[in-house]
MIMARPA-958942 format. One record per atom (N, C-alpha, C): x, y, z. Coordinates in steps of 0.02 Angstrom, whole numbers, plus 50000, padded with zeros to 5 digits. Layout:
N
XYZ...
//
This chain:
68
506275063149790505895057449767505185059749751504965058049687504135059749672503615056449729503325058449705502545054049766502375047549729502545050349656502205040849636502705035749654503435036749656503985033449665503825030149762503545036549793503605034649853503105028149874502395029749852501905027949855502205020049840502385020749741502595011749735502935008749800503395012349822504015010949860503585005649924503165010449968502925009949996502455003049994502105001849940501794997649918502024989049908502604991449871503244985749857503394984049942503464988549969503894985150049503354979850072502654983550093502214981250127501824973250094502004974150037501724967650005502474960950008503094967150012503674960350013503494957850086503394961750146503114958750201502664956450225502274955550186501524952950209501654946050175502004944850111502034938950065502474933150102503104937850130503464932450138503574932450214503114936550262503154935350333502584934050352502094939250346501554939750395500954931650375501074933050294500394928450284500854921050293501414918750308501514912050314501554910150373501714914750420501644915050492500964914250528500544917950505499744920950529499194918050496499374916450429498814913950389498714907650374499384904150354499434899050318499164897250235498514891650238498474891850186497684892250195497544896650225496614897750229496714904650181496324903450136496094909650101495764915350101495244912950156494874917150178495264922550225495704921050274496284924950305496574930050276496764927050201497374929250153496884934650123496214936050125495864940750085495734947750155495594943450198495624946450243496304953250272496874950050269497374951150281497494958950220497284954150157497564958950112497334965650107496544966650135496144970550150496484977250184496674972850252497194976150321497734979850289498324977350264498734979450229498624985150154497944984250134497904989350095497604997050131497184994550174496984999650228497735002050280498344999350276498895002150311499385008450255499065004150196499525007950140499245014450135498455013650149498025020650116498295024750191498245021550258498295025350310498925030250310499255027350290500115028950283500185032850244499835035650179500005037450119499355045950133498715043550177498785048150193498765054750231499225051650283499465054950323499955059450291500455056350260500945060950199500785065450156500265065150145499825068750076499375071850092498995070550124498245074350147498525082250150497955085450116497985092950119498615096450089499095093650051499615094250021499575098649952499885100049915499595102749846500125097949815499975093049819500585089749788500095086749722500265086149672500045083749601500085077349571499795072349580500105065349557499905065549475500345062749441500265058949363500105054149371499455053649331499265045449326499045046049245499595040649214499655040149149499675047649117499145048249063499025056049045498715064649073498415060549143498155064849196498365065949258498185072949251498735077349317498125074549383497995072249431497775070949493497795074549548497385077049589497475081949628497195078449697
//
């Protein structure tokens, strides 16, 4: 599996669970929560992603550029 594949993968899970569990459970309908929250969850994605990657020589494509 590529890293960008994983990364989406990763991304897709954490947002199908935050959408349809965490924020209707925890948040409701305060917005301020829901910005909050989304914050958390993007700070779990970066934590997660890199732990996997850090110090790696692994190469990401982004569009026409190689990423290091």
């Amino acid at each position: 599996m590529s890293a960008e594949l994983s990364i989406t993968l990763l991304n897709a899970v954490i947002i199908a669970i935050a959408y349809v569990w965490v924020y209707p459970t925890l948040v409701g309908k305060n917005i301020n929560k829901v910005a909050i929250f989304d914050c958390v969850t993007s700070g779990l994605a970066l934590v997660i992603l890199t732990n996997k990657y850090w110090g790696g020589r692994i190469e990401f494509n982004f569009l026409l550029f190689e990423l290091n």
